[in-house]
TIPATOR-582846 format. One record per atom (N, C-alpha, C, CB): residue in one letter; x, y, z. Coordinates in steps of 0.02 Angstrom, whole numbers, padded with zeros to 5 digits, always signed. Glycine has a CB too. Layout:
N
aXYZ ...
This chain:
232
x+04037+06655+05490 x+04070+06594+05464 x+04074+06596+05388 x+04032+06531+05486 x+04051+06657+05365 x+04061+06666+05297 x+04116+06646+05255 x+04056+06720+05288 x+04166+06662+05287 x+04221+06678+05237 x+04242+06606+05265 x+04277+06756+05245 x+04255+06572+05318 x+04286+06522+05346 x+04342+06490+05302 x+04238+06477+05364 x+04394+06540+05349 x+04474+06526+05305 x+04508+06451+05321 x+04543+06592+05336 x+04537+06414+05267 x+04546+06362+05261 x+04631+06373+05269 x+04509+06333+05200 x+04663+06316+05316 x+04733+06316+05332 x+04751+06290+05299 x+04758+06299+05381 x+04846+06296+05277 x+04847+06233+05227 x+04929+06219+05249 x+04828+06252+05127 x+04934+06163+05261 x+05004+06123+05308 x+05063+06124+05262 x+04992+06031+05332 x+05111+06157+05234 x+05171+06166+05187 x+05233+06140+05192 x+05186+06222+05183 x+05258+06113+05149 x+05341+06075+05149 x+05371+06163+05141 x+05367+05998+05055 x+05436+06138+05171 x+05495+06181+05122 x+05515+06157+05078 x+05554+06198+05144 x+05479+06203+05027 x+05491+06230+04956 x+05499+06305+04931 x+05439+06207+04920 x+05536+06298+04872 x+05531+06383+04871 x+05511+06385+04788 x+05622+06436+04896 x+05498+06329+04757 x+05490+06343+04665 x+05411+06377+04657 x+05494+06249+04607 x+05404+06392+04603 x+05362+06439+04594 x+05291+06388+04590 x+05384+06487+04526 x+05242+06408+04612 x+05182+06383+04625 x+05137+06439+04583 x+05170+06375+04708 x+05119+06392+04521 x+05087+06427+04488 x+05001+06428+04490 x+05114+06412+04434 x+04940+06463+04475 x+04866+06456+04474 x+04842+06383+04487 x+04839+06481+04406 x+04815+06355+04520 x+04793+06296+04520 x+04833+06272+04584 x+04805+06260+04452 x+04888+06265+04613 x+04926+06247+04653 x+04896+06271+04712 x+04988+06263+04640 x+04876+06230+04753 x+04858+06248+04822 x+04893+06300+04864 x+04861+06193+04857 x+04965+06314+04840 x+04995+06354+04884 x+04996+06425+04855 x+05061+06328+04900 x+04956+06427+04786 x+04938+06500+04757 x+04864+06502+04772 x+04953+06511+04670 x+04861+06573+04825 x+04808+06578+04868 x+04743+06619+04794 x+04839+06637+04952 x+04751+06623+04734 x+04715+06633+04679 x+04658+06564+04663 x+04773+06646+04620 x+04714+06509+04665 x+04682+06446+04660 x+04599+06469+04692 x+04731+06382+04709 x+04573+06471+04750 x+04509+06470+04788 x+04496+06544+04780 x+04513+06442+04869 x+04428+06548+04802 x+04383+06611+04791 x+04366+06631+04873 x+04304+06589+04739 x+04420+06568+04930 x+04396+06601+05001 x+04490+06619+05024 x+04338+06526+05070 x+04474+06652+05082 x+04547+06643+05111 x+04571+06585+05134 x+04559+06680+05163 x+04652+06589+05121 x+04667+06522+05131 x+04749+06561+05183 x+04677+06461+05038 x+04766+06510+05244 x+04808+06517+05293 x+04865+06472+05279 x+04776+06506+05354 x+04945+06508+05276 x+04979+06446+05260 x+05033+06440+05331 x+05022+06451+05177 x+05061+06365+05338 x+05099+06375+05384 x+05153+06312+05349 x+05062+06371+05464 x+05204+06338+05357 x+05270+06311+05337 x+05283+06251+05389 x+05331+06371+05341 x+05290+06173+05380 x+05317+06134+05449 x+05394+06120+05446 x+05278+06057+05459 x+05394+06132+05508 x+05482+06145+05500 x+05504+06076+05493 x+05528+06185+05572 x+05562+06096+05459 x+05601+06029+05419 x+05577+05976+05380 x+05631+05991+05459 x+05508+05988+05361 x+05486+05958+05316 x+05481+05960+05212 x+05438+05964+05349 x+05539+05920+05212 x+05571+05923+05138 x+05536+05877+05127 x+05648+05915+05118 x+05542+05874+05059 x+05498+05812+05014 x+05546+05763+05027 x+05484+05822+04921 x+05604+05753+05050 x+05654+05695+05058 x+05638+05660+05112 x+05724+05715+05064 x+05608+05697+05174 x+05604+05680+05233 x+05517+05639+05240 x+05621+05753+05278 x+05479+05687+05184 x+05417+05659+05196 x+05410+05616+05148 x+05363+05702+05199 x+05408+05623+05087 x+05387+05563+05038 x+05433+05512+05031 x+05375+05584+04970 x+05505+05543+05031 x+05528+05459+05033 x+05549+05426+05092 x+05587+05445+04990 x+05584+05468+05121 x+05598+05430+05207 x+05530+05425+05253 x+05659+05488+05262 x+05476+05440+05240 x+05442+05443+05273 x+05435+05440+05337 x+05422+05425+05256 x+05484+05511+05359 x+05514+05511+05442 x+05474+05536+05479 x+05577+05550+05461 x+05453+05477+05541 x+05407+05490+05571 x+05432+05544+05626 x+05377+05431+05590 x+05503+05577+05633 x+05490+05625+05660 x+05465+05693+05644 x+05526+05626+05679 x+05425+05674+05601 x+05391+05745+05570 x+05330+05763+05621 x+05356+05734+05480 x+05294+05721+05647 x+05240+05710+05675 x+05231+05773+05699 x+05238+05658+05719 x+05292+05780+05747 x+05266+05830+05807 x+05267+05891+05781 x+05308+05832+05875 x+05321+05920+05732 x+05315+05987+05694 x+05257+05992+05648 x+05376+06001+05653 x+05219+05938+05644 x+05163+05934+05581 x+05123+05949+05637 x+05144+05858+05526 x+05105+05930+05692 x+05046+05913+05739 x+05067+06004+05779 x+05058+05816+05804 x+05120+06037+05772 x+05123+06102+05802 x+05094+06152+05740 x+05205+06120+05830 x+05130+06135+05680 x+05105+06189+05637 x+05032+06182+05615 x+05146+06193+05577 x+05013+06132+05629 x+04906+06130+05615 x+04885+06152+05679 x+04855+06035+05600 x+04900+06137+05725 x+04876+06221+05811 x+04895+06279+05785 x+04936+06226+05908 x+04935+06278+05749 x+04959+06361+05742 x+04901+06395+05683 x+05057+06368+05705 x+04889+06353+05633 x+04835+06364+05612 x+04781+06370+05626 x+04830+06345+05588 x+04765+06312+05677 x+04694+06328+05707 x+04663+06379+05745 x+04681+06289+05739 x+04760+06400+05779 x+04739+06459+05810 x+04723+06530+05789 x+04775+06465+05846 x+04752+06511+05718 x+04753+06581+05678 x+04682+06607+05637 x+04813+06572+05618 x+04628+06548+05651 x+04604+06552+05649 x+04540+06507+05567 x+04629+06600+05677 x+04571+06437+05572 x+04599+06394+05504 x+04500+06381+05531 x+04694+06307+05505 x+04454+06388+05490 x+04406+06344+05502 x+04414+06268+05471 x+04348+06377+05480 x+04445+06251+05448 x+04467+06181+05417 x+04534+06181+05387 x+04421+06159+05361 x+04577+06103+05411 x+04640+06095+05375 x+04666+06073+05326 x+04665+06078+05395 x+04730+06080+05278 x+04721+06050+05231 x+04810+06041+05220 x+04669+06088+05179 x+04826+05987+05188 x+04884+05982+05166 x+04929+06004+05103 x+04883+05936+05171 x+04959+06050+05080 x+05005+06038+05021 x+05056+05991+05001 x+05032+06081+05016 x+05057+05948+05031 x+05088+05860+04988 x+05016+05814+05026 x+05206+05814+05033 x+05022+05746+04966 x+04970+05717+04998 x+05003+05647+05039 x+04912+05701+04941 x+05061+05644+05049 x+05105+05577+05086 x+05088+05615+05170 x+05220+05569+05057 x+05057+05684+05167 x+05051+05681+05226 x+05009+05643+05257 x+05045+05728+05242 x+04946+05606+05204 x+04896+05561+05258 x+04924+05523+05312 x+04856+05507+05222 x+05007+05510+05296 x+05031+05465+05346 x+05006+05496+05427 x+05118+05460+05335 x+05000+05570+05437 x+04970+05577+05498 x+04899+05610+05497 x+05016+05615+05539 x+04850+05571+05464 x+04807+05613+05468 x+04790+05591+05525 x+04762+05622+05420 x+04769+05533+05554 x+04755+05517+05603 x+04740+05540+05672 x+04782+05492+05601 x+04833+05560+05682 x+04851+05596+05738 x+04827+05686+05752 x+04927+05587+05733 x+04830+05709+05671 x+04797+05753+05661 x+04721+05783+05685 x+04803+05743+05615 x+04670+05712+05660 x+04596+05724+05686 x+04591+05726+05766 x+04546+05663+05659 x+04644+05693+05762 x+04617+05677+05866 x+04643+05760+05888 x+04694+05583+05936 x+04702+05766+05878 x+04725+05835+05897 x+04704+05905+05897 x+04766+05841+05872 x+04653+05883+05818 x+04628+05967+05832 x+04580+05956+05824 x+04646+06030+05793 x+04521+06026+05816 x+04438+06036+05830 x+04429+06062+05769 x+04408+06089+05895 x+04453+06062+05736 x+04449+06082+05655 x+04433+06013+05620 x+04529+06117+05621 x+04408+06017+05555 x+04405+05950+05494 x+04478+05974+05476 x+04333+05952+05414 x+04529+05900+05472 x+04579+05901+05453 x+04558+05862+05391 x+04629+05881+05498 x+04596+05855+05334 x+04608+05837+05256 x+04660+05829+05225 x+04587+05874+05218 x+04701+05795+05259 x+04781+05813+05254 x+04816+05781+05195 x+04822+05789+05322 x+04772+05761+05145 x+04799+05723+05067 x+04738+05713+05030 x+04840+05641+05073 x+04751+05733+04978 x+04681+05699+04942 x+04670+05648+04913 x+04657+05727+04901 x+04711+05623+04955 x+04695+05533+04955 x+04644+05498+05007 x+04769+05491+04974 x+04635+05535+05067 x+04568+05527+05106 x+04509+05506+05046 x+04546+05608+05151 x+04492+05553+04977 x+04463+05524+04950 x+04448+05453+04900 x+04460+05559+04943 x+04508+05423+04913 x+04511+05337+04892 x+04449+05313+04889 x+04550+05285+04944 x+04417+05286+04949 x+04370+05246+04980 x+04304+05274+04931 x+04366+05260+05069 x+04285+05329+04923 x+04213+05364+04894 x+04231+05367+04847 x+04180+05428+04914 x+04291+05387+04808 x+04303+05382+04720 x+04286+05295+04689 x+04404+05405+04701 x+04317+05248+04735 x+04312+05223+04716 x+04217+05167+04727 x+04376+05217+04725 x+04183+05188+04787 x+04133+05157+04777 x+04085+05208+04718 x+04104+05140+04851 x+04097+05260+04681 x+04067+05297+04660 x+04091+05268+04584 x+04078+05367+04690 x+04145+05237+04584 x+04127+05219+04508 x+04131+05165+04479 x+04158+05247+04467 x+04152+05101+04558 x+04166+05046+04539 x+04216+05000+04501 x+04132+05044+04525 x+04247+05058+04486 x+04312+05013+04464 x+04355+05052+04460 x+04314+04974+04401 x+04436+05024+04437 x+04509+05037+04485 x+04515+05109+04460 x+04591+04979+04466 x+04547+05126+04522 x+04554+05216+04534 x+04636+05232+04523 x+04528+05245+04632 x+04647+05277+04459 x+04728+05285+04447 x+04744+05329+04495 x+04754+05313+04376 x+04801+05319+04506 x+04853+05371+04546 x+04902+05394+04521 x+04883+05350+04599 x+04893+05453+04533 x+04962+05497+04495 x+04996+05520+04551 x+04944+05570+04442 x+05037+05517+04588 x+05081+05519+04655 x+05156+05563+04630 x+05101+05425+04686 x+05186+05582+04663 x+05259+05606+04665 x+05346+05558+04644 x+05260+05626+04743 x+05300+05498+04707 x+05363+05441+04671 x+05330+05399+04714 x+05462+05448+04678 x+05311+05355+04657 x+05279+05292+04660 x+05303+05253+04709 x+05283+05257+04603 x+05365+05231+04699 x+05422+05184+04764 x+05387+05202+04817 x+05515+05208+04778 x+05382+05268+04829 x+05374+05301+04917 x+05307+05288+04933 x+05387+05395+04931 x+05250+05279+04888 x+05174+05244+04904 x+05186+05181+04907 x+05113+05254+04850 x+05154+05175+04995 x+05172+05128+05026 x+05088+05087+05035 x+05219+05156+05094 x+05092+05032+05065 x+05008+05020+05096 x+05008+05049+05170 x+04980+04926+05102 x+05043+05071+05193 x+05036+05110+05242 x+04992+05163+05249 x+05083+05129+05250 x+05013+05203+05183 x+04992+05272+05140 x+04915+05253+05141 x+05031+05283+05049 x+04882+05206+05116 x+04815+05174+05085 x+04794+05147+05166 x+04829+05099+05010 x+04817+05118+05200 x+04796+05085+05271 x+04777+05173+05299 x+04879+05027+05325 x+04807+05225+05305 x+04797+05271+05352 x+04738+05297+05322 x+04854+05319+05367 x+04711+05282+05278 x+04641+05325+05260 x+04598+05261+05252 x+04642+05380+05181 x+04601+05195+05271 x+04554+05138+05252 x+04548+05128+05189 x+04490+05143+05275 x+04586+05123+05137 x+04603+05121+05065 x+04637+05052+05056 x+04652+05184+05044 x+04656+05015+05112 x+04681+04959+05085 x+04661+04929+05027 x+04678+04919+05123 x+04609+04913+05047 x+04546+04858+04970 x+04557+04886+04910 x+04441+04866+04972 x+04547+04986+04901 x+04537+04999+04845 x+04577+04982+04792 x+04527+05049+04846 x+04553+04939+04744 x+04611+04933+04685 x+04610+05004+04644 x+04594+04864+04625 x+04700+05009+04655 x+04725+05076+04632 x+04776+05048+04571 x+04767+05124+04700 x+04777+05082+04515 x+04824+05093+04484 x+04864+05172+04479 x+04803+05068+04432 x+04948+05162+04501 x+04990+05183+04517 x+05021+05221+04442 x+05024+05133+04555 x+05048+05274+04442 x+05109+05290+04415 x+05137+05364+04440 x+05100+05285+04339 x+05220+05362+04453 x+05228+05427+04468 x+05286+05470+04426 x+05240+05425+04539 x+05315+05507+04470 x+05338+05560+04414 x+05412+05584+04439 x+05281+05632+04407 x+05440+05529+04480 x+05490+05544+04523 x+05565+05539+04452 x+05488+05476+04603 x+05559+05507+04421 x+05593+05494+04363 x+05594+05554+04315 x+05564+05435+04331 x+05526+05594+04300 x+05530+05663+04258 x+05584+05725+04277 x+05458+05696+04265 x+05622+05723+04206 x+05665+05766+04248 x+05642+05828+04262 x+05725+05775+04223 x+05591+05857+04245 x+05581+05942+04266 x+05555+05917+04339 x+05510+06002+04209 x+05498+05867+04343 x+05477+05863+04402 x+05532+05837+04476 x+05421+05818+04386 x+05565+05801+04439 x+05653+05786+04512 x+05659+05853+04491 x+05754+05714+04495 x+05698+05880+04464 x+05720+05922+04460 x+05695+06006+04521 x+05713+05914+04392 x+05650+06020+04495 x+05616+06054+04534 x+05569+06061+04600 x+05600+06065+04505 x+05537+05989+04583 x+05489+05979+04664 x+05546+05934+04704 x+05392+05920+04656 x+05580+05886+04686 x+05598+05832+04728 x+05665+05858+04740 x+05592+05756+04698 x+05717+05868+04702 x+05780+05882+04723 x+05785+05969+04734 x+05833+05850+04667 x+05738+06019+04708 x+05738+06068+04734 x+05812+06127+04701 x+05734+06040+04808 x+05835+06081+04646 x+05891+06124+04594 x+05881+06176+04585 x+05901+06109+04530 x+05815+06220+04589 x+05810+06258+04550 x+05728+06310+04560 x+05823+06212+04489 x+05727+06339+04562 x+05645+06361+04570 x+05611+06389+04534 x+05630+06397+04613 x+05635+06414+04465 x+05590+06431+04406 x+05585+06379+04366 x+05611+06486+04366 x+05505+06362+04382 x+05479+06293+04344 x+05460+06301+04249 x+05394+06270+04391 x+05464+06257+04228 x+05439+06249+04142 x+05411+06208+04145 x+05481+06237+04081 x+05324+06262+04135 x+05252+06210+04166 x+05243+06182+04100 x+05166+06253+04201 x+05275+06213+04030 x+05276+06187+03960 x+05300+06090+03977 x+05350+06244+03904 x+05364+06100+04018 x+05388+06032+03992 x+05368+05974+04049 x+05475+06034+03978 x+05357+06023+04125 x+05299+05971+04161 x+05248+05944+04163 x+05285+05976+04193 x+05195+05984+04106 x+05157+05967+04085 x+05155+05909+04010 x+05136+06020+04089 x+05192+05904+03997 x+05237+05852+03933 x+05242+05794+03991 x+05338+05888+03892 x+05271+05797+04025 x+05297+05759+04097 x+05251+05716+04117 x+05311+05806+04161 x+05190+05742+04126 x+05117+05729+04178 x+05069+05691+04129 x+05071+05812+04209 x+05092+05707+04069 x+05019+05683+04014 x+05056+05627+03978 x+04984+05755+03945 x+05142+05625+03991 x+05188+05563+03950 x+05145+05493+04015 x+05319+05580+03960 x+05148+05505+04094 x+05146+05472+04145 x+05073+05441+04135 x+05162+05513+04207 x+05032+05492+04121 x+04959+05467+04113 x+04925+05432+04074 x+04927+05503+04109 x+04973+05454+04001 x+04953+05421+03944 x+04959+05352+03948 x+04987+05442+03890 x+05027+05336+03978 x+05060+05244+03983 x+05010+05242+04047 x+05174+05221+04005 x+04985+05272+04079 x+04957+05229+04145 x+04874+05216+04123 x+04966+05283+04231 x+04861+05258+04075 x+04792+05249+04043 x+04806+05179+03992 x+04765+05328+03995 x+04852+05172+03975 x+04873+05121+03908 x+04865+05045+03936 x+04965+05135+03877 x+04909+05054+03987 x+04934+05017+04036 x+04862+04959+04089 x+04977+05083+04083 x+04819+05018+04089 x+04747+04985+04126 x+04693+05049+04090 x+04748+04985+04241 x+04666+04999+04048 x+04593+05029+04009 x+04536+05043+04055 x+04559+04973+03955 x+04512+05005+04098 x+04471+05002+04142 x+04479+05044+04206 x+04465+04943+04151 x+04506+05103+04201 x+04514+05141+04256 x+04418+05190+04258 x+04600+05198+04238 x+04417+05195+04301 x+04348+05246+04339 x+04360+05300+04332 x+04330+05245+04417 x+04421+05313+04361 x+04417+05401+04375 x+04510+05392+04400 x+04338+05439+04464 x+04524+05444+04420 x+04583+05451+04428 x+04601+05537+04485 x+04609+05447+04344 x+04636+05515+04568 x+04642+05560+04588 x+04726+05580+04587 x+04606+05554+04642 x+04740+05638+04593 x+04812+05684+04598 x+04818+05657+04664 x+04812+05780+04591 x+04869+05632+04662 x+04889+05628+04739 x+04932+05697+04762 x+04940+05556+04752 x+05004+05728+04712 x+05048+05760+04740 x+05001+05829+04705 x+05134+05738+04723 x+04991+05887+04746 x+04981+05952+04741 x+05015+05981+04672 x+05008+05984+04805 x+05075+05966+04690 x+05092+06010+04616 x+05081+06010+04531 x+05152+06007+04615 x+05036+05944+04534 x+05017+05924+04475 x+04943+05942+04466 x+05031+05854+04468 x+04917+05963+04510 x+04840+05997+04510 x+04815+06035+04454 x+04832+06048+04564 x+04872+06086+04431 x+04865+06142+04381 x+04866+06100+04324 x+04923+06204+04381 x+04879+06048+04317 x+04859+06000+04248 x+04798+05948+04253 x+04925+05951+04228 x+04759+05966+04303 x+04690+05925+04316 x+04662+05931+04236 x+04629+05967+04385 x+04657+05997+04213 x+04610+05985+04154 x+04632+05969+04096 x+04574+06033+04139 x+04706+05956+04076 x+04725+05916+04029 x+04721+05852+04043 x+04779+05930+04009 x+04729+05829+04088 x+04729+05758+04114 x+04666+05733+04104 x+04748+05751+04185 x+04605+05770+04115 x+04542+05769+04091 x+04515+05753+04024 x+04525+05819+04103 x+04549+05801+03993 x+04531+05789+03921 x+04568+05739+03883 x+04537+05848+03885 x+04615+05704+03924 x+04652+05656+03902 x+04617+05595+03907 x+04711+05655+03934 x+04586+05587+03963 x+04582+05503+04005 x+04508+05516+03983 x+04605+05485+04114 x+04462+05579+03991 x+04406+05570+03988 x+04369+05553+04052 x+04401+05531+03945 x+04389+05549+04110 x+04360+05521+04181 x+04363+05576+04226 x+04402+05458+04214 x+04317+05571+04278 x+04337+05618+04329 x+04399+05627+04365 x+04300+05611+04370 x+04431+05672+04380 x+04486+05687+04402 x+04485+05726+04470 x+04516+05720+04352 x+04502+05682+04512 x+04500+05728+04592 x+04567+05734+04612 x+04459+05687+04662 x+04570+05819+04675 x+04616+05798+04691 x+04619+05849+04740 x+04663+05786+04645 x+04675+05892+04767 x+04652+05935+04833 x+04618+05987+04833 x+04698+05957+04868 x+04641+06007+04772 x+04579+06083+04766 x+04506+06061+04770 x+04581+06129+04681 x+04488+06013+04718 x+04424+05993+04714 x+04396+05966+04781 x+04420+05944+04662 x+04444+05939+04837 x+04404+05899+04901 x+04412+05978+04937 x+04454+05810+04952 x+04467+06025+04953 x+04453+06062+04967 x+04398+06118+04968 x+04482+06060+04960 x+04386+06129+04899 x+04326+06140+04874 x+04256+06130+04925 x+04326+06096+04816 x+04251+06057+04889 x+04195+06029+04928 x+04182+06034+05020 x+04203+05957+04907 x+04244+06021+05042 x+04228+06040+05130 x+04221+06114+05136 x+04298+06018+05190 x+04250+06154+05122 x+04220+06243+05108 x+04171+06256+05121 x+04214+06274+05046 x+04121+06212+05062 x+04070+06208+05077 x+04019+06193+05120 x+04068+06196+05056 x+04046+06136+05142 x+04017+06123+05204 x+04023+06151+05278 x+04028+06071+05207 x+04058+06192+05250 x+04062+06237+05303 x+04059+06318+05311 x+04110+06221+05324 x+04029+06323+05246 x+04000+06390+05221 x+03914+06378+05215 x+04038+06412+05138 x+03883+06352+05232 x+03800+06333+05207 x+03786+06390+05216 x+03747+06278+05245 x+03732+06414+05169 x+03661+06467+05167 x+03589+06434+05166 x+03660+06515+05094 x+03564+06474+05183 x+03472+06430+05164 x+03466+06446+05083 x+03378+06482+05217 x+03431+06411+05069 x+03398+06408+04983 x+03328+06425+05002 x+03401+06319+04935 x+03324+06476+04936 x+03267+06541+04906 x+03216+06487+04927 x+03265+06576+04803 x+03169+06532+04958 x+03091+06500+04970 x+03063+06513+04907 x+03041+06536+05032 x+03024+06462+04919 x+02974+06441+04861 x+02903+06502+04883 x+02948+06335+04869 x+02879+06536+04813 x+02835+06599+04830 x+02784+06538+04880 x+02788+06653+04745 
């Protein structure tokens, strides 16, 4: 159970996924399994939020499991809309947004938890109801308006990204959402592709910053344990 390769559930996309991005298998230090769900565009999942995705989402996490996924994981996080259906379905730990972590970010620091999301409009309380997040007070901002980020993740123009001017993009969004509410705790990534700017965002806000790598991270673990060195 050493290596225990982690699955990870994929939109069609084809832009470049640079270090840090869950779908660049460099990001982690274990193997990681990817499976493409068919017809799942960012149009279909984040903003239409078409629930006929279900069943191609609920086939391509078996296909992982069978491939041998010791735990699942999502590359967009609007997939929590099925995590649900997900846990019942398979025998694996599913993790299908790293927004599951709402509820513990926020009793861990006690006060309101920012969100940095894809496009704000499309975070619904639905989104927050499917992981028991209703209560948590969240402050929102997203990035559906940036043009490198439409441009490249959402409308899909184009697939050689300029992480120079998305990153301009991500820290313009954070800055007004830090301005905007002083009293933020911590602050999680909701959309994957903004991950690779966890540590500017860091040194910006000053707060902890979660998001799929980091929860990914952490279940790895828990499912990699060793014993600890005896004491002479």
């Amino acid at each position: 159970m050493t290596a225990a390769p982690i699955g990870i559930l994929c939109l069609n996309t084809s832009f470049e996924k640079v270090p840090g991005h869950i779908r660049n298998p460099t990001t982690f230090d274990f193997p990681v399994i990817y499976r493409v769900i068919e017809g799942a565009t960012p149009q279909r999942l984040v903003r239409e939020a078409d629930p006929t995705l279900l069943e191609p989402v609920v086939a391509a996490a078996k296909e992982l499991q069978a491939a041998g996924a010791a735990g699942i994981t999502g590359a967009c996080g609007f997939l929590v809309l099925f995590q649900a259906e997900l846990a019942v379905a398979l025998s694996v730990s599913i993790w299908a947004s790293s927004l599951v972590q709402l509820p513990m970010v926020y009793r861990m620091v006690g006060r309101p938890v920012g969100l940095l999301v894809a496009d704000e409009a499309a975070l619904t309380p639905r989104h927050l109801a499917a992981i028991g997040a209703e209560s948590v007070p969240v402050r929102v901002t997203g990035m559906a308006d940036q043009p490198e980020f439409r441009e490249v993740m959402m409308e899909g123009r184009r697939d050689d990204l300029d992480t120079d001017r998305l990153g301009r993009e991500v820290l313009d969004r954070v800055d007004r959402l830090a301005e905007a509410h002083p009293d933020l705790g911590a602050l999680v990534i909701e959309c994957t592709d903004l991950v690779p700017y966890a540590h500017a965002i860091q040194a910006r806000l000053g707060l902890p910053v979660f998001d799929i790598v980091t929860l990914t991270n952490m279940v790895h673990a828990t499912l990699t344990r060793h014993p600890y060195p005896r004491h002479p």
